[in-house]
Residue, then its C-alpha position, 0 to 999 in steps of 0.5 A: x328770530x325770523x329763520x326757521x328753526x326747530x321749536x324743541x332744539x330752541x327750548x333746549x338752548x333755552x334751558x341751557x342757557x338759563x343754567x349757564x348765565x344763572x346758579x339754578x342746577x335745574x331748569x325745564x320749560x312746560x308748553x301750552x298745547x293750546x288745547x287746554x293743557x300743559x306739556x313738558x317740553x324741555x327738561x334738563x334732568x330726569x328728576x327736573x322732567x319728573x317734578x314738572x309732570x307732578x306740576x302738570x298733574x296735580x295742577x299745582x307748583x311755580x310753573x303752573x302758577x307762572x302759566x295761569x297768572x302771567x305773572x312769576x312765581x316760585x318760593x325759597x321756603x318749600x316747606x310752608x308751602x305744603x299746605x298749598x303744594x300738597x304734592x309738588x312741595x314734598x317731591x321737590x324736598x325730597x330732591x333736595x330742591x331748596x328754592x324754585x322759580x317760575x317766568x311766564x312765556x306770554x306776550x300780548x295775551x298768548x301764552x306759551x308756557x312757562x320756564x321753571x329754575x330749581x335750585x338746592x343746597x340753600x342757593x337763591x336767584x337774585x333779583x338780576x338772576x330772575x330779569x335774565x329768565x324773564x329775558x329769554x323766556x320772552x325771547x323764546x316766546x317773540x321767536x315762537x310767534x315770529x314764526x308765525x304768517x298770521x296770528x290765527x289760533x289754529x296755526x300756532x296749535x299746530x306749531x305748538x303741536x308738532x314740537x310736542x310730537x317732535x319731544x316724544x320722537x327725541x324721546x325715543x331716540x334718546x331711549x333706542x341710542x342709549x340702550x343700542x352704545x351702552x349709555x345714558x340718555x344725556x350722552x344718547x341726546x348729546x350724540x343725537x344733536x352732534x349728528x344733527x348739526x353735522x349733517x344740518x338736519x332738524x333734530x326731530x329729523x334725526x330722531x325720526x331716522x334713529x327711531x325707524x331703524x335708518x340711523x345706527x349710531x355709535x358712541x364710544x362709552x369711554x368717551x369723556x361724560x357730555x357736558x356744557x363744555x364737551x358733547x362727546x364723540x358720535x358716529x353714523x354706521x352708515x352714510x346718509x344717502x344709503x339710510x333713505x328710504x327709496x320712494x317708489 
């Protein structure tokens, strides 16, 4: 907790972990941009990254509520919700999403964000389930501010903000590498953070590369799907020391 780390690859082991130890199917993190707003950081699906932007943009879901209260939120009846949810509660059905939930990432009056779990097919977290979340949202939060020489408000949006530049580079990447080998983007990003474990690197380091044109990757498309148990195969067309670029 005290080493420095990537702020994004964080929230994704975050989002990770919350689906390995509990029976949600989704699960995504929204980021306080301490400028007012909210930001998706983390998102494990597409449809998860695009539910939590509907929350964002009409104010309004578990994950928001969990934001602005400090306190969890959710609902396992969607449907009595849509007079409140008017449009999170219909998308969420439609995505076969049964159940949500929501824990707070805030400690001593900061609040980071939020870390919502949706779950479908008619299952439900336990009371258990929902004290694991808290736990790593809380661990999540503690690790953030750790990070932290001194506790000014002006430091931690410039961190904050950073990991939300940082998304929107893996973002690109994500896109540049899928469409280059012929894949989907979770095989683009499973490819993405293999080659920045490899070599060492941030992970934003990595995508910046890929964006710029000074990494080519390759992924053999025959390669088993990447999962939890398996992050497939990813190679780098060319070494590391002829991708930088010469300083004048």
């Amino acid at each position: 907790m005290m080493a420095p780390f990537d702020v994004v690859e964080l929230m994704d082991e975050v989002v990770r972990g919350a689906l390995d130890l509990m029976p949600a199917d989704s699960a995504g993190i929204l980021l306080n941009d301490m400028r007012g707003g909210l930001r998706v950081l983390a998102s494990s699906t597409d449809d998860m990254h695009r539910l939590e932007l509907l929350e964002l943009q009409h104010e309004q879901g578990p994950c928001y509520e969990a934001f602005r209260t400090g306190e969890p939120a959710g609902s396992t009846d969607l449907p009595s919700r849509l007079d409140e949810w008017t449009a999170f509660a219909p998308a969420a059905i439609e995505q076969g999403v049964t159940a949500v939930y929501a824990v707070p990432m805030s400690l001593g009056g900061n609040r980071l964000g939020a870390l919502n779990l949706f779950c479908t097919g008619g299952r439900v977290l336990s009371q258990v389930d929902l004290q694991t979340a808290q736990v790593l949202s809380s661990m999540a939060t503690i690790a953030v501010l750790n990070q932290q020489s001194y506790r000014e408000q002006e430091v931690l949006a410039q961190q904050l903000q950073a990991a939300l530049t940082s998304r929107v580079l893996i973002e690109q990447a994500k896109g540049v590498v899928a469409e280059r080998a012929g894949v989907d983007v979770e095989q683009a990003f499973h490819a993405l953070r293999q080659i920045a474990r490899g070599e060492r690197r941030l992970l934003s380091d990595v995508a910046r590369d890929v964006v710029a044109g000074q990494i080519l990757v390759a992924i053999d498309p025959q390669a088993p799907r990447a999962d939890r148990g398996s992050e497939g195969t990813a190679n780098l067309l060319s070494p590391p020391s002829s991708r930088r670029r010469k300083r004048p």
